[in-house]
LOLUMBA-948368 format. One record per residue: residue number from 1; residue in one letter; x negated, y negated, z of N, C-alpha, C in turn. Coordinates in nm, 4 decimals. Last residue first. Example, Ala and Ser with C-alpha at 12.3 -4.5 7.8 and 13.67 -1.06 7.14 Angstrom:
BEGIN
+-----+--------+----------+----------+----------+----------+----------+----------+----------+----------+----------+
: num : residu :      n_u :      n_v :      n_w :     ca_u :     ca_v :     ca_w :      c_u :      c_v :      c_w :
+-----+--------+----------+----------+----------+----------+----------+----------+----------+----------+----------+
:   2 :      S :  -1.2850 :   0.2250 :   0.7080 :  -1.3670 :   0.1060 :   0.7140 :  -1.2900 :  -0.0030 :   0.7870 :
:   1 :      A :  -1.3190 :   0.5690 :   0.7800 :  -1.2300 :   0.4500 :   0.7800 :  -1.3200 :   0.3300 :   0.7800 :
+-----+--------+----------+----------+----------+----------+----------+----------+----------+----------+----------+
END
This chain:
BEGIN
+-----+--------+----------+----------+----------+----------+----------+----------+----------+----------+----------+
: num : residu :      n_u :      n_v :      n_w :     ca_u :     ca_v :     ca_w :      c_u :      c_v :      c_w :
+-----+--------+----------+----------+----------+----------+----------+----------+----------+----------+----------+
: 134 :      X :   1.9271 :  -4.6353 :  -4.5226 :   1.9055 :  -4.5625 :  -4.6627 :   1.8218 :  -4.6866 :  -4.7725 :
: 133 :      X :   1.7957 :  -4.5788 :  -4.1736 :   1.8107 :  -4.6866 :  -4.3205 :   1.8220 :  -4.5892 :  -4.4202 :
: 132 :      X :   1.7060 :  -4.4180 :  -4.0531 :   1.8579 :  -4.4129 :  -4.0660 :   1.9170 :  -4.5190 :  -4.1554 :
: 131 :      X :   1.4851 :  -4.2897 :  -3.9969 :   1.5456 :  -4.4030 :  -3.9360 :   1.6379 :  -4.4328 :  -3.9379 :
: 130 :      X :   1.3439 :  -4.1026 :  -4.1581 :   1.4489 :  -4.0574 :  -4.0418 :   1.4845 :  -4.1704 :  -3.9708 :
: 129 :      X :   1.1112 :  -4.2567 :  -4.2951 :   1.2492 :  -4.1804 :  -4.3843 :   1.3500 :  -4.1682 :  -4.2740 :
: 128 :      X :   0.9558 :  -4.3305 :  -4.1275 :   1.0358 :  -4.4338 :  -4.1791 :   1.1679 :  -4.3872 :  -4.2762 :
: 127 :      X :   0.8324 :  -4.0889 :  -4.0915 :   0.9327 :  -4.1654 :  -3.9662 :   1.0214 :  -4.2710 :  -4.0138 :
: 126 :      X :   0.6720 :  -4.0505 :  -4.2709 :   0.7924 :  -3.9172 :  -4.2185 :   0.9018 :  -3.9827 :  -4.1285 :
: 125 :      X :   0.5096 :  -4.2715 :  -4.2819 :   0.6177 :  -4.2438 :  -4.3851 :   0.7754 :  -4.1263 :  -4.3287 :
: 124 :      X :   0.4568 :  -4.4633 :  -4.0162 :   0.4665 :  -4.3384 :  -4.0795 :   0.5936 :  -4.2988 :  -4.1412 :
: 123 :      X :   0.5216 :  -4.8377 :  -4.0617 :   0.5557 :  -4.6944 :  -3.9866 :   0.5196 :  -4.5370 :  -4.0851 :
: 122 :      X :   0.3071 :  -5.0890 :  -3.9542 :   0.3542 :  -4.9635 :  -4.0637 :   0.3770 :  -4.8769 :  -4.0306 :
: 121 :      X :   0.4353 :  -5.4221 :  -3.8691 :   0.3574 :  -5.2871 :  -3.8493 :   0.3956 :  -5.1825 :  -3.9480 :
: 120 :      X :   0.5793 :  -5.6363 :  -3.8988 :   0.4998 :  -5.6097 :  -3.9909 :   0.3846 :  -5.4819 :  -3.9990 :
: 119 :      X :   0.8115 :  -5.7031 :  -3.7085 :   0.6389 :  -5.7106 :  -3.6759 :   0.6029 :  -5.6744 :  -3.7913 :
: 118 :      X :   1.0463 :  -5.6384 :  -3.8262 :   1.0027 :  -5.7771 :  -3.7437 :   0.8749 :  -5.7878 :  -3.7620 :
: 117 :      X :   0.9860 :  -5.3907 :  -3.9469 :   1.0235 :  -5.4938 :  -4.0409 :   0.9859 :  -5.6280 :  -3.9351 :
: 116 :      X :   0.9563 :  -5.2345 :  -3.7089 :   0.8605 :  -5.2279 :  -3.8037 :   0.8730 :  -5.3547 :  -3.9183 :
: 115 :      X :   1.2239 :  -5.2671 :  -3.5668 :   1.0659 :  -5.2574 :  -3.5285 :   0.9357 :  -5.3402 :  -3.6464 :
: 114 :      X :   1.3664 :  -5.0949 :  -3.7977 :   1.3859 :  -5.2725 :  -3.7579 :   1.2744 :  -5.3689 :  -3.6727 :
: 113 :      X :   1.2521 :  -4.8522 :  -3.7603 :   1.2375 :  -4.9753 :  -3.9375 :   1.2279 :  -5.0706 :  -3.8693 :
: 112 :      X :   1.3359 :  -4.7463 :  -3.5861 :   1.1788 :  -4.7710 :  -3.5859 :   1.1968 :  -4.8901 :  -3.7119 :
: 111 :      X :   1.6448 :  -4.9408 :  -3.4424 :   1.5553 :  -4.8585 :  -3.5082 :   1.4400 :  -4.8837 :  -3.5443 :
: 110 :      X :   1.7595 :  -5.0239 :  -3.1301 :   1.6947 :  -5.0682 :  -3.2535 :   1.6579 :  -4.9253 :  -3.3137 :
: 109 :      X :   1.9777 :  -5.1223 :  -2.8879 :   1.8898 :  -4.9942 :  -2.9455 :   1.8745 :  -5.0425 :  -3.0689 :
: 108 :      X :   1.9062 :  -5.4188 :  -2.7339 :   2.0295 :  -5.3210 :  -2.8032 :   1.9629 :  -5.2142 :  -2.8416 :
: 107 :      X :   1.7931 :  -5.7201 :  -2.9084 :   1.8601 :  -5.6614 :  -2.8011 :   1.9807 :  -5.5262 :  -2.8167 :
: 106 :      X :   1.4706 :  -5.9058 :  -3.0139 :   1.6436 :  -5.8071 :  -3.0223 :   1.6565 :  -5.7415 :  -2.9010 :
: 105 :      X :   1.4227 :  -6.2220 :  -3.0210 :   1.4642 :  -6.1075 :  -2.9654 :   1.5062 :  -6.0258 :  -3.0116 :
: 104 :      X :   1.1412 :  -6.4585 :  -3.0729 :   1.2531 :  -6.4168 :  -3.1097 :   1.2819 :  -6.2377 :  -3.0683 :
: 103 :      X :   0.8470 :  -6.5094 :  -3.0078 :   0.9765 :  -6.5604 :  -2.9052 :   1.1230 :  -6.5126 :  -2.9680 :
: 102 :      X :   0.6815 :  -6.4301 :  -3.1582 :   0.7407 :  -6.5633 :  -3.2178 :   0.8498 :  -6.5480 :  -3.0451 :
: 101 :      X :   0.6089 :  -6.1660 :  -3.0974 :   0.5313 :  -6.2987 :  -3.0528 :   0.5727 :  -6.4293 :  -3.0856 :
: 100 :      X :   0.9181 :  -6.0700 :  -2.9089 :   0.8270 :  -6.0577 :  -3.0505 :   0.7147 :  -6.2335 :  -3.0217 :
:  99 :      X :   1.1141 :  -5.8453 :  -2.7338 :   1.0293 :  -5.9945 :  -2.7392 :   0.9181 :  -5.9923 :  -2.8519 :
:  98 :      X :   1.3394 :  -5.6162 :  -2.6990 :   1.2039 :  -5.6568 :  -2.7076 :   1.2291 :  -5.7925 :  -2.7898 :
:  97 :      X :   1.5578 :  -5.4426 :  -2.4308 :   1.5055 :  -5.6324 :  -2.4986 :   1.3645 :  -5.6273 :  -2.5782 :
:  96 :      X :   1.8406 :  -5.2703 :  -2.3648 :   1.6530 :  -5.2739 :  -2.3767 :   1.6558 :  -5.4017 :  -2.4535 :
:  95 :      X :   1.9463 :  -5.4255 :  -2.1520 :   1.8227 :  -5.3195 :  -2.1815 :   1.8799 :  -5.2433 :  -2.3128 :
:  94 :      X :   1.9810 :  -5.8397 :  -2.0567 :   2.0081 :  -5.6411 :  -2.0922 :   1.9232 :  -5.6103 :  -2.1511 :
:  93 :      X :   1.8125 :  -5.9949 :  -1.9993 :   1.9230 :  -5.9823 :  -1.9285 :   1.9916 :  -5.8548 :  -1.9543 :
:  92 :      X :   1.5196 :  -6.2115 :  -1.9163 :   1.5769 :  -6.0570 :  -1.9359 :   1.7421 :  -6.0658 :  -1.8907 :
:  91 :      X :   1.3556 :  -6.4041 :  -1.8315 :   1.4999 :  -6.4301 :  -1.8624 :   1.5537 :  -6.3463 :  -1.9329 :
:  90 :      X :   1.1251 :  -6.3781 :  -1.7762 :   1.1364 :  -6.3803 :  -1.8974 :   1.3094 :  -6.4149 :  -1.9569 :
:  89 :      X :   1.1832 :  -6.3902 :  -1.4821 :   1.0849 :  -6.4825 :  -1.5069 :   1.0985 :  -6.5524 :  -1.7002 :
:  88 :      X :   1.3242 :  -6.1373 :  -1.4273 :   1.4022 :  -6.2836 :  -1.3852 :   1.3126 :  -6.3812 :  -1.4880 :
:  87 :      X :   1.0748 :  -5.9634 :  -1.4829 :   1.1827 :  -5.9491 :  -1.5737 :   1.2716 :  -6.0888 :  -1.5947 :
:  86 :      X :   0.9037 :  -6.0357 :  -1.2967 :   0.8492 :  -6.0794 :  -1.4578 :   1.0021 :  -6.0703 :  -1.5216 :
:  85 :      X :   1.0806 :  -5.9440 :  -1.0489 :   1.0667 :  -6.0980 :  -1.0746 :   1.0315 :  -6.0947 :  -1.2238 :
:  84 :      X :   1.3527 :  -5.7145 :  -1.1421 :   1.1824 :  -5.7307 :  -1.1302 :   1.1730 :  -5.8870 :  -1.1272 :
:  83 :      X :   1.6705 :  -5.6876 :  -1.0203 :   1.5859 :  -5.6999 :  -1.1580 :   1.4347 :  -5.7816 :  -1.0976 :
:  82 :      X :   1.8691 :  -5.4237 :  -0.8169 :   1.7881 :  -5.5389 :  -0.9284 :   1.6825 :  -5.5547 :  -0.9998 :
:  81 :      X :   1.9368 :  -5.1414 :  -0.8404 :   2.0073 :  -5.2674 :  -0.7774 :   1.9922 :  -5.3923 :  -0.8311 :
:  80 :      X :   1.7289 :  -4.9608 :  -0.8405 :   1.8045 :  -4.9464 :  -0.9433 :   1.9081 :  -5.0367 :  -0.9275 :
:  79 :      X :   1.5619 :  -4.9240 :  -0.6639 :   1.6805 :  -4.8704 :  -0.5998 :   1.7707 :  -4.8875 :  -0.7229 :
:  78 :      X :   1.3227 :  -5.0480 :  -0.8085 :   1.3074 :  -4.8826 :  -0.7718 :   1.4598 :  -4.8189 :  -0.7249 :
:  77 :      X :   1.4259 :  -5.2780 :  -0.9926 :   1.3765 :  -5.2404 :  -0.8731 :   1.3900 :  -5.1425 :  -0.8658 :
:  76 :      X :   1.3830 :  -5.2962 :  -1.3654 :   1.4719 :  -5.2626 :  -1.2656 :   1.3530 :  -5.1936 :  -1.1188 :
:  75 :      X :   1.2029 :  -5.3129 :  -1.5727 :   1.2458 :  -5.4497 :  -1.4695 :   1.3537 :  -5.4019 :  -1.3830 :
:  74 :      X :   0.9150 :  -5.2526 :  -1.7133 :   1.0331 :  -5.2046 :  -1.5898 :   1.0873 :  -5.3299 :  -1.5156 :
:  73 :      X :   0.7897 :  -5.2893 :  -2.0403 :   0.7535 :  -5.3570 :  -1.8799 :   0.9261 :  -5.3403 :  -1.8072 :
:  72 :      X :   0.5630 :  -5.1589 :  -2.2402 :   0.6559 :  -5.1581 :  -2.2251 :   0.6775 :  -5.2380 :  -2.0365 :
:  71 :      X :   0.4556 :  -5.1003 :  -2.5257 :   0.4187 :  -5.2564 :  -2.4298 :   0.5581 :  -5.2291 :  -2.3209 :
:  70 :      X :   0.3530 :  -4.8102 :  -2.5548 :   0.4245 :  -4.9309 :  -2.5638 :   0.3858 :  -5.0017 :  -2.4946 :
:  69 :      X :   0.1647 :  -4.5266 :  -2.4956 :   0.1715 :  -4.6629 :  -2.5663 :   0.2325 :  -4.8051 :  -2.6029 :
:  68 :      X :   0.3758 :  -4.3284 :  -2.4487 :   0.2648 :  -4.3740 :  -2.3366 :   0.1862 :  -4.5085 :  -2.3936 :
:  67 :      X :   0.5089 :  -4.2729 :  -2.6619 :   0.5869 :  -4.3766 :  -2.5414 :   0.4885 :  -4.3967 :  -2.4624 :
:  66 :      X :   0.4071 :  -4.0790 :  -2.7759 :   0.3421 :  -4.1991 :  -2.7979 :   0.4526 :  -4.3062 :  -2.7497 :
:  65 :      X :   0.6245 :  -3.8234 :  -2.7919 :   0.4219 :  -3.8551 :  -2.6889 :   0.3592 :  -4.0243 :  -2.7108 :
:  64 :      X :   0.8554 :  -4.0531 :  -2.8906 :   0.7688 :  -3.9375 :  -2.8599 :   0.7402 :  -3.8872 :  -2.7310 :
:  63 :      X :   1.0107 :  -4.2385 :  -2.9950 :   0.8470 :  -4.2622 :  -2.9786 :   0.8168 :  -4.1482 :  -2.9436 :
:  62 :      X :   1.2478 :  -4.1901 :  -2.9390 :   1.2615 :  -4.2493 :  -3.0702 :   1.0734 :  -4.2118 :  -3.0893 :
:  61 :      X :   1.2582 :  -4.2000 :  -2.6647 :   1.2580 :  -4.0735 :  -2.6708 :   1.2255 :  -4.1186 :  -2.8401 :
:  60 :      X :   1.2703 :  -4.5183 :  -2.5692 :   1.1203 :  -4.4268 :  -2.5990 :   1.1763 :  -4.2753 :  -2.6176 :
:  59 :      X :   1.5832 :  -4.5206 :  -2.6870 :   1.3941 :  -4.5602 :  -2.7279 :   1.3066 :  -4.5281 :  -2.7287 :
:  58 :      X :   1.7372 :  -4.3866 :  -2.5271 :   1.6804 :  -4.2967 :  -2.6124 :   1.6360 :  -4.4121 :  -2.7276 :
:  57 :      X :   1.5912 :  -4.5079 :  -2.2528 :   1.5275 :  -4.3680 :  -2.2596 :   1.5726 :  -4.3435 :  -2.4344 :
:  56 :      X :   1.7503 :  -4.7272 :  -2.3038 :   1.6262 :  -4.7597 :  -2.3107 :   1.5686 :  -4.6042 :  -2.3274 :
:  55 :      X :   2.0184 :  -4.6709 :  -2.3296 :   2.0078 :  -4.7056 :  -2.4422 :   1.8279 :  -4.7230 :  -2.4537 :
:  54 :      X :   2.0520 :  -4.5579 :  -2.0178 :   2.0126 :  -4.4716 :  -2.1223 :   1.9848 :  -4.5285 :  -2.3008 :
:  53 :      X :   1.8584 :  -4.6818 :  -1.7629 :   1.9581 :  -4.7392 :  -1.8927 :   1.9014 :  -4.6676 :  -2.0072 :
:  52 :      X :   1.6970 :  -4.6762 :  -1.5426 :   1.8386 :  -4.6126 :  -1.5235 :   1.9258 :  -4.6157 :  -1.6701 :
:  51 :      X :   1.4639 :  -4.8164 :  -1.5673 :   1.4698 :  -4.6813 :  -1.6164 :   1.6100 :  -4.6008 :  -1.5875 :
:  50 :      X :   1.4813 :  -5.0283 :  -1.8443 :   1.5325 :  -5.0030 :  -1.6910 :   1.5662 :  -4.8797 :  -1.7077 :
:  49 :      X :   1.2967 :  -5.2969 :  -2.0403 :   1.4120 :  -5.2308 :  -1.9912 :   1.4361 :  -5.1642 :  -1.8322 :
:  48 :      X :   1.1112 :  -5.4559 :  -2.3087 :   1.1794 :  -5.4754 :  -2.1496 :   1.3136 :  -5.3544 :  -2.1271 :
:  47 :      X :   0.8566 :  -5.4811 :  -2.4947 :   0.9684 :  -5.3730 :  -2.4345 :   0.9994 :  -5.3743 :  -2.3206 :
:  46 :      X :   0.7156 :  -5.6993 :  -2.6868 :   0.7098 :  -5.6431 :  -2.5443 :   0.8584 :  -5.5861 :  -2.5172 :
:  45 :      X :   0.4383 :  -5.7690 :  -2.8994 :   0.5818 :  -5.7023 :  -2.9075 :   0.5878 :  -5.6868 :  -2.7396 :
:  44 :      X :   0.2111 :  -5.8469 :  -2.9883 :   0.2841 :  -5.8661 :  -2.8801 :   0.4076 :  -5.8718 :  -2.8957 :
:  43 :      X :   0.0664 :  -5.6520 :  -3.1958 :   0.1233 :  -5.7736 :  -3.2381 :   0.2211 :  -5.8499 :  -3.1512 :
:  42 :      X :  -0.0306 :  -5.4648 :  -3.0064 :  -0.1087 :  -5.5750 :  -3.0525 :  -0.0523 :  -5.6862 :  -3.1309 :
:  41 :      X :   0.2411 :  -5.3316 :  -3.0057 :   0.1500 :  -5.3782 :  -2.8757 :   0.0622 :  -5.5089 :  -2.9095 :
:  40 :      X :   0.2452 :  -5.2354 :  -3.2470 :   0.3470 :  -5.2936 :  -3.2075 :   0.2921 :  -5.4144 :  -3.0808 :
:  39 :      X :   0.0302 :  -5.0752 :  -3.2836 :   0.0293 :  -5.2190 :  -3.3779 :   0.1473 :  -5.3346 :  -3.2822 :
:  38 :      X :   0.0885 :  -4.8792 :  -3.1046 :  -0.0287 :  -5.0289 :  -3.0692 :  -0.0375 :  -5.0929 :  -3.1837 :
:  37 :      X :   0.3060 :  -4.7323 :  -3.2387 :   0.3203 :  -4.7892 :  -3.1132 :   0.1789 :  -4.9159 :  -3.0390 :
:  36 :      X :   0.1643 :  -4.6811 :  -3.4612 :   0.3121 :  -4.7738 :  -3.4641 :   0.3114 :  -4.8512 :  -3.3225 :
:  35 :      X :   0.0105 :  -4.5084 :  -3.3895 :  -0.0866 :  -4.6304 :  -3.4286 :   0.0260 :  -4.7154 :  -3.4746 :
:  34 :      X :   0.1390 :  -4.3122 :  -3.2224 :   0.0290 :  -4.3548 :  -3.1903 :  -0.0048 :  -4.4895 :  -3.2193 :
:  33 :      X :   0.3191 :  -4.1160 :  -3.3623 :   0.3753 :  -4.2759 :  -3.3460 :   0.2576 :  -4.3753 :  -3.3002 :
:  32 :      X :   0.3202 :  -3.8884 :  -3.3097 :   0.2985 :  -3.9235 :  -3.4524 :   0.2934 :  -4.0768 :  -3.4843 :
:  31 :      X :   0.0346 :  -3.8502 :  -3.0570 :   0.1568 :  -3.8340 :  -3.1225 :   0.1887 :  -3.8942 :  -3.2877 :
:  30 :      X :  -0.2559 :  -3.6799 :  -3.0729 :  -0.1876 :  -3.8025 :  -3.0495 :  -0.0576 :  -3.8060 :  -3.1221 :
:  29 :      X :  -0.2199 :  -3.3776 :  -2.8791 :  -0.3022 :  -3.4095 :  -2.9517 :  -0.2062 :  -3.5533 :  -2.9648 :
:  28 :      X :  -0.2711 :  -3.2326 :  -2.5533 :  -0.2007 :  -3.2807 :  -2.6648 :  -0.2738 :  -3.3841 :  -2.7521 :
:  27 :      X :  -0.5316 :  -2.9693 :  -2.5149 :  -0.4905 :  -3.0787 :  -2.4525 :  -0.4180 :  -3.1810 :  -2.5714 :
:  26 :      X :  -0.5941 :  -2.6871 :  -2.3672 :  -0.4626 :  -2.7157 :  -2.4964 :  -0.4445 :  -2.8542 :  -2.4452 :
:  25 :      X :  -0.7646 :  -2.6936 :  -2.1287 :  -0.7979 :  -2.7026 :  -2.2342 :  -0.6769 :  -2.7454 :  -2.3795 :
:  24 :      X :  -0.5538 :  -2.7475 :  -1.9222 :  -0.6797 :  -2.8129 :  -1.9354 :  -0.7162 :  -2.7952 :  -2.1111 :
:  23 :      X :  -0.3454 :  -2.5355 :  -1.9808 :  -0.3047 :  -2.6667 :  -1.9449 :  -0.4255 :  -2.7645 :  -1.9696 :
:  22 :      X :  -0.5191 :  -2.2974 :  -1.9310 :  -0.4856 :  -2.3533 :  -2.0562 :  -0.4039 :  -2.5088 :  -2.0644 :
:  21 :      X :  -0.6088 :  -2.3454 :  -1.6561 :  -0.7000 :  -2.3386 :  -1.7678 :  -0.6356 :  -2.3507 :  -1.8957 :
:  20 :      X :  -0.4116 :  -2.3251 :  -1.5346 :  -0.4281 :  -2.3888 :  -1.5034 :  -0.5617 :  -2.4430 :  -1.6555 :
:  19 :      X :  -0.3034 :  -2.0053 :  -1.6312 :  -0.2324 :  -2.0906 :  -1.6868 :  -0.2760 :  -2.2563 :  -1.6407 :
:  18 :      X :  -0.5262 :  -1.8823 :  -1.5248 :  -0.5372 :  -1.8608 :  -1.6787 :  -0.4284 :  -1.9885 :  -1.7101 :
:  17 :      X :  -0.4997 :  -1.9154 :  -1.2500 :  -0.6114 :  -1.9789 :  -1.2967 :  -0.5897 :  -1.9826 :  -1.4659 :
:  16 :      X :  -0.2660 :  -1.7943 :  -1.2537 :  -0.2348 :  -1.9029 :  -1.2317 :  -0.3681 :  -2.0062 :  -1.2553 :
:  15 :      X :  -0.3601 :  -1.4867 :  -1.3094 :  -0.2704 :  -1.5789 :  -1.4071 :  -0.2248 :  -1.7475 :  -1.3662 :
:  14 :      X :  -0.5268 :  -1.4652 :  -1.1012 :  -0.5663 :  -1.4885 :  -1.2402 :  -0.4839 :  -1.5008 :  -1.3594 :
:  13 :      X :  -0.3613 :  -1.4365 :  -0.9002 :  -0.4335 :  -1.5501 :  -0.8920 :  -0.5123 :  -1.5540 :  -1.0093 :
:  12 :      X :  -0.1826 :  -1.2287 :  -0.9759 :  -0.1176 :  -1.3735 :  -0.9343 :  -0.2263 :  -1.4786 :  -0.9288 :
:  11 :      X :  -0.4004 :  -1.0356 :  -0.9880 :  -0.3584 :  -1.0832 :  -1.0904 :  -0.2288 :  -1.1797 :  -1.0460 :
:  10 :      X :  -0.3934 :  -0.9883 :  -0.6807 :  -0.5645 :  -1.0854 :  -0.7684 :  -0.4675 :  -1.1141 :  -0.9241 :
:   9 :      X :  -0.2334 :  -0.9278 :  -0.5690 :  -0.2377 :  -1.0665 :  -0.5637 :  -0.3438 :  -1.1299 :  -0.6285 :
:   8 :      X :  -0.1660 :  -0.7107 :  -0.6758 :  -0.1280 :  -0.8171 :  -0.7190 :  -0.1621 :  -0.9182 :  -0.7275 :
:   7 :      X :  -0.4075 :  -0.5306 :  -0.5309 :  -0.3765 :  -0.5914 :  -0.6951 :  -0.3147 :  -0.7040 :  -0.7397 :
:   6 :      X :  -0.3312 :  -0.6019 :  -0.2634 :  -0.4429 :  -0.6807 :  -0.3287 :  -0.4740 :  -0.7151 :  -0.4437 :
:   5 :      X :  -0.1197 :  -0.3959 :  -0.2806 :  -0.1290 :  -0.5529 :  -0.2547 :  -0.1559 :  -0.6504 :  -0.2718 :
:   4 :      X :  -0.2405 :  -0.1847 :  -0.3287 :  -0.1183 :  -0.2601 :  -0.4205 :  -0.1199 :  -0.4240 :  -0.4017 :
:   3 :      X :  -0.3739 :  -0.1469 :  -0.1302 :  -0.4377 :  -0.1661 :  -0.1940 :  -0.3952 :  -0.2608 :  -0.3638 :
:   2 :      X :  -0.1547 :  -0.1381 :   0.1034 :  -0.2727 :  -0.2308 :   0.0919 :  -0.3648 :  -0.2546 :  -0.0356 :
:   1 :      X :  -0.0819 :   0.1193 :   0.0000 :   0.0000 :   0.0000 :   0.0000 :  -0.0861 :  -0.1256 :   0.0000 :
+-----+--------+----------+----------+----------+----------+----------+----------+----------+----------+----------+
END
């Protein structure tokens, strides 16, 4: 029995090293949106929203793996009650808001095109087809 034991527990501990090790090594590669999402950035684009507001999650869900790239700035307090001073500051008032370096807004769920047409960034072809522009 003891000896059962020990089996297991060595292969419980070499499958949790095998699955800690592939987590390390299989490391994601850059999303498809990568160089959309820091043109966007660099052409000071800024993404205001709230992580309670589903029109903002299915934005960055629109981005990927490359939501880790936006300009993006939380204006809802952690209790989900109110709004961030930068947010008060920019005169945020619904989610999702982006701000373009001219000071001009949209507001509302956007598409990557409409993104891409304000700022002048280039969207990957595969992406610019599934936007929903014909």
């Amino acid at each position: 029995m003891k000896k059962g034991a020990l089996i297991f527990w060595i292969i419980v501990a070499v499958l949790v090293v095998l699955a800690i090790g592939a987590s390390v090594l299989v490391k994601t590669g850059p999303g498809n949106l990568d160089s959309f999402a820091q043109c966007l950035k660099d052409k000071g684009a800024v993404f205001y929203g709230a992580f309670w507001c589903p029109h903002c999650q299915n934005t960055k869900r629109l981005f990927g793996s490359s939501v880790e790239l936006l300009p993006y700035v939380e204006c809802s307090t952690p209790d989900g009650k109110g709004q961030l001073q930068a947010c008060i500051d920019q005169k945020v008032e619904q989610y999702p808001t982006w701000e373009f370096a001219d000071g001009s807004r949209l507001t509302g769920e956007r598409t990557l095109q409409e993104l891409a047409d304000k700022t002048g960034c280039t969207l990957p072809r595969e992406e610019s087809d599934d936007s929903g522009d014909n």
